[in-house]
N, C-alpha and C positions, 0 to 999 in steps of 0.2 A: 427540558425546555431551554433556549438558547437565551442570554440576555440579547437587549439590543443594543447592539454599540454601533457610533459614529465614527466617522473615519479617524476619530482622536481620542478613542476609547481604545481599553484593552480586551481581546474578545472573552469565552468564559475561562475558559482554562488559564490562559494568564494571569487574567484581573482577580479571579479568586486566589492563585499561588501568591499573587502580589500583596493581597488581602491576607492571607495566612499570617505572612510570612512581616507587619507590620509594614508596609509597603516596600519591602525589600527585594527585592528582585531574585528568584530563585536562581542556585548556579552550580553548577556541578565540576568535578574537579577537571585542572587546564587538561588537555591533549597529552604532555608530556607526562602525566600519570596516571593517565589512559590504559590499562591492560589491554588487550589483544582480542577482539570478540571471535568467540569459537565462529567455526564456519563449516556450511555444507556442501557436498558434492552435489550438481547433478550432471552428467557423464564428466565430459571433462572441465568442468569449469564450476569454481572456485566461489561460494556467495559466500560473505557473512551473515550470522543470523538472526541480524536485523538489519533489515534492506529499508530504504526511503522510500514513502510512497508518495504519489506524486498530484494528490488532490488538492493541496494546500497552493502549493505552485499554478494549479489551471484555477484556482476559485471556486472551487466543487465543496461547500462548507457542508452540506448536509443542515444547514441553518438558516438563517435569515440571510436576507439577500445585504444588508448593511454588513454583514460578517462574510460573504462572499467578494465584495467592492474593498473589503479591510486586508483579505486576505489579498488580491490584485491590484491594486495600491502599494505593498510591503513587497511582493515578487516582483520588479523591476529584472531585467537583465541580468544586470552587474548584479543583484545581489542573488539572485539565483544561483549563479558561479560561483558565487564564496559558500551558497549554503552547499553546494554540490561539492568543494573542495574544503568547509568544516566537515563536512559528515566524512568524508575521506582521511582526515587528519586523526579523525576519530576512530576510525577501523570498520567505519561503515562502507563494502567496497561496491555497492549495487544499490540502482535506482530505478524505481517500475512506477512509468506513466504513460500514460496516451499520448500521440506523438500531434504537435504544434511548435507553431514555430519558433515560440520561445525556448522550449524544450531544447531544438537542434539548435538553437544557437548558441545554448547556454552548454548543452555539451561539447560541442564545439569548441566553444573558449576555452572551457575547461581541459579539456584534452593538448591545447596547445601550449596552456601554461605545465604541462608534462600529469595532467590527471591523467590514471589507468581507470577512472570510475568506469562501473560496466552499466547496460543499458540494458531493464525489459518490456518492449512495448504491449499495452494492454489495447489491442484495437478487434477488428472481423471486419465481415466481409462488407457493411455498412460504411467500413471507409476505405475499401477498396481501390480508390483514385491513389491513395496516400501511400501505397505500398511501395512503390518504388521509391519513396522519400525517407520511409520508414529503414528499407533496405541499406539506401545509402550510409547510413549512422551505423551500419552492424550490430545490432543490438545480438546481444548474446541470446536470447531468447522471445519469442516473439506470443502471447497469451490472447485465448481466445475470448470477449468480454463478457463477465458475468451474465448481464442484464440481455444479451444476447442470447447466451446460452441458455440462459432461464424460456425467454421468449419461443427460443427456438424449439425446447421439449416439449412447450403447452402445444406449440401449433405440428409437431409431431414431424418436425421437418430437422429433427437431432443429425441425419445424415451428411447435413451443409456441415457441422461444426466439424465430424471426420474429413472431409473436403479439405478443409481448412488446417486441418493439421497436416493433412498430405503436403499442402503450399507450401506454410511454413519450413518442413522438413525437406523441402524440393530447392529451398532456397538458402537452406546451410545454417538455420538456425534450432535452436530447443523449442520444442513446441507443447504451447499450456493451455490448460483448459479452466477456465473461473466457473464460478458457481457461487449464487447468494442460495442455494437450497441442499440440504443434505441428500436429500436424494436423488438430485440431479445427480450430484458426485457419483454415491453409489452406481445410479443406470450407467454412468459415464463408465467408471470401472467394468462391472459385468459385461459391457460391449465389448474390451479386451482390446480398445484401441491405441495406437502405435504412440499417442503422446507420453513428453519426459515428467510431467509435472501438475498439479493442480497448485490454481488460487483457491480459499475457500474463506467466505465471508463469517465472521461469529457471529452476525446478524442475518434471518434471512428474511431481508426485504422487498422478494419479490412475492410474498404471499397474494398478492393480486397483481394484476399487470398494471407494468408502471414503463415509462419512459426514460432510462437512466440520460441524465443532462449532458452526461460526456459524451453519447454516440448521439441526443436529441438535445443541443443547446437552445436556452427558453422554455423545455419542460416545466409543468407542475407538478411534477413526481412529490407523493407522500409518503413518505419512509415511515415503518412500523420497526422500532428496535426494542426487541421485545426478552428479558433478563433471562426468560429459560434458553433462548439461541444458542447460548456459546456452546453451553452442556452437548447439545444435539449434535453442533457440527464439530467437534472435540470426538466426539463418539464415532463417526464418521472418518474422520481424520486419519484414528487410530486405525482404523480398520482394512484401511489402504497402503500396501507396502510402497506405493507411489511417497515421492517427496510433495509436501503441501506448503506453500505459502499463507499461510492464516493471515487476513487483514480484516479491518476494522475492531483491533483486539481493545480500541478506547471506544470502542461506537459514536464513532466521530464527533469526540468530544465529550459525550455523555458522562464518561467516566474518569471524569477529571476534576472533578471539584475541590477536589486537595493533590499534593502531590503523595501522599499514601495509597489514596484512591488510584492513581496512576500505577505507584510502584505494585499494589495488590493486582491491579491487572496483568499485567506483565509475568507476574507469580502464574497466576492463574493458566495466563497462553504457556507458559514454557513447560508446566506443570501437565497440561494436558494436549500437547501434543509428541511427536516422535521425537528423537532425538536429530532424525533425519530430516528435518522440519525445520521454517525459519518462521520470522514475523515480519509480516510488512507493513511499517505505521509511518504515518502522514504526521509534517515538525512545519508549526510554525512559529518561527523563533524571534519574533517580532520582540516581547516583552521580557521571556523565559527563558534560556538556555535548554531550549526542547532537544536539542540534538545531545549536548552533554549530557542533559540526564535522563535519558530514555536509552544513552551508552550504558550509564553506571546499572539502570536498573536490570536490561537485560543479561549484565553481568551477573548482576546479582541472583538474578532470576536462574540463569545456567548455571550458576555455583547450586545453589539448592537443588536444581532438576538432578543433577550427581551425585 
């Protein structure tokens, strides 16, 4: 359960590290001694394996709507950029969100000021208008969306998501497939289709139809995050020589109520996925140096997984 905070509050995850910590500000070590985060292939191109995810930036809290307004209030432009060029200073080289326009412009800047950040757009065929906009920014790979995918196997219409990779692949990019359900993945697999890649959620939220707010903004979607998840889609994971992006490895936010609790998750994701395998978690560095120490811990996490 989320607290509720005001635009001049800190949301949970912060305000309790801040509380930990006798209101000290959690912080992780500068950039400059920073090690190097391992990184994975998929064909030719080069992710580190913790890539940014990018719900924090659109306002998608998974939470109260006063922690949605906190979160969009704090991603301005400008600061968008600097978090797009800390997480790059950091050895974070890839960032996966839904494509708007803050997004493009913020890559944009970024790129001008000499970022190589790479881009993965998380959309389908529901924003279809947006493709050619999407194309423009080159994203190194292009992912078909969860809540889509989900939708699309209950109504037995799985055939559009292969479509959809053929597009992608038509038009010079990696092409992915999400999934909040372990066996979507699995069907996904045994079809033996052409895509480079799965997203796969450690929660799975679509256990009844829901509205995801990024493809239906103003949805009532009620997310179910439920503690036996991760186990199931970890098991899954493994089971696919395909490379997988695991996200929601803090259950947006859930599991953050210390920064132990952070750093044990992270344990957890590197511990139970391939080695071939990244994490994609959502920073927002309002209060807390999210991006430093979500650096340190999946270091730390890869030392152990070795």
């Amino acid at each position: 359960m989320y607290m509720e905070c005001d635009p001049c509050s800190p949301p949970r995850r912060d305000f309790l590290s801040m509380m930990a910590g006798g209101l000290t500000i959690a912080s992780a070590p500068a950039a400059s001694e920073s090690k190097t985060l391992p990184i994975i292939k998929i064909k030719d191109k080069v992710i580190s394996r913790l890539v940014a995810g990018g719900n924090p930036v659109g306002g998608y809290s998974y939470g109260t709507q006063n922690f949605t307004s906190h979160m969009l209030s704090y991603f301005t432009l400008e600061r968008t950029i600097e978090f797009i060029l800390r997480c790059e200073r950091e050895g974070i080289n890839t960032w996966e969100t839904h494509y708007e326009p803050k997004v493009r412009d913020a890559l944009r800047a970024a790129w001008e000021r000499g970022s190589k950040f790479q881009w993965i757009c998380l959309t389908s065929e529901k924003q279809a208008d947006l493709f050619k906009d999407i194309l423009a920014l080159k994203p190194i790979a292009i992912c078909h969306h969860g809540g889509v995918t989900d939708d699309l196997y209950r109504a037995s219409r799985q055939n559009e998501i292969r479509d959809f990779i053929k597009k992608v692949h038509d038009a010079g990019a990696l092409a992915g497939v999400s999934t909040h359900i372990p066996d979507n993945l699995m069907r996904v697999e045994d079809a033996g289709w052409e895509h480079d890649f799965y997203m796969a959620c450690f929660y799975n939220l679509n256990r009844r139809p829901r509205e995801s707010t990024v493809v239906a903004p103003g949805s009532d979607a009620v997310e179910e995050f439920n503690p036996d998840d991760p186990a199931a889609m970890c098991k899954v994971i493994r089971a696919t020589p395909r490379t997988c992006l695991a996200f929601k490895i803090l259950g947006a936010g859930r599991r953050c109520s210390t920064q132990e609790e952070v750093r044990a998750a992270f344990r957890f994701a590197f511990s139970n996925i391939k080695p071939i395998d990244a994490v994609v978690v959502g920073m927002f560095p309002r209060y807390v140096d999210q991006v430093g120490l979500n650096v340190q811990y999946a270091l730390a996490a890869c030392r152990s997984e070795a």
